[in-house]
N, C-alpha and C positions, 0 to 999 in steps of 0.2 A: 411840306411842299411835294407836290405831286413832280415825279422826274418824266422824262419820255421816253417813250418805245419806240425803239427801233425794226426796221422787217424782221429779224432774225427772232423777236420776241414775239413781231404778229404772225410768222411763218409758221412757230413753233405753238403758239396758241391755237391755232388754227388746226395744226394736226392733232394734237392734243383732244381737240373737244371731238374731231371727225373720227377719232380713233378710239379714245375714250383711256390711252392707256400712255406712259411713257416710252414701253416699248413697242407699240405702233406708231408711236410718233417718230420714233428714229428710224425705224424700219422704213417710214414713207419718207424722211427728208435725208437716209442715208444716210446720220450719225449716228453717236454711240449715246446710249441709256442716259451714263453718266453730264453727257451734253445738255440733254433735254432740261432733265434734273436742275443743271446748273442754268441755263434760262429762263425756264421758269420763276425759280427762286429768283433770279435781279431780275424778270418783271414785276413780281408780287414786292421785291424790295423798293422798285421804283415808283409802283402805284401806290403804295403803302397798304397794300390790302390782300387777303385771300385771293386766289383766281380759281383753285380749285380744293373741295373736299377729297381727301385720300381715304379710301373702304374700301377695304377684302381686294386689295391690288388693283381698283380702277380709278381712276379721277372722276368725279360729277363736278362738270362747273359749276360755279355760284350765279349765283342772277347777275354778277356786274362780271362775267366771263361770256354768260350767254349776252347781253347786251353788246360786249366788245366781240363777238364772236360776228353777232348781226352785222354790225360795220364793217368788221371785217370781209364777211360775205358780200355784202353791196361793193366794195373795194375792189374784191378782185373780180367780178363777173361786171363790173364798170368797167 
């Protein structure tokens, strides 16, 4: 069963894929590394799926990161 996302998981997804990194993700939404990290992880635990590939210290979203990235963007420029 698929759980739900909450903003802090769409806020943090969102900087994530803009940033491309964990630590510009904190850097943009003014938490710590360790934070990100841990949202991350319970939204992929909640989707039940990958959000993003980890290589040579950057995240690439996966296609169902960049899909939820897309809504996300219509979200917040709605």
């Amino acid at each position: 069963m698929v759980g739900k996302l909450n903003f802090k998981h769409i806020e943090t997804i969102h900087a994530v894929v803009l940033t491309g990194s964990v630590t510009g993700a904190a850097t943009r939404l003014y938490v710590t590394q360790p934070a990100i990290s841990n949202v991350l992880r319970d939204a992929e635990e909640r989707l039940g799926c990958q959000l993003f590939e980890r290589r040579g210290g950057r995240l690439l979203p996966t296609p169902l990161a960049d899909r939820l990235f897309d809504e996300i963007e219509r979200s917040f420029t709605g």
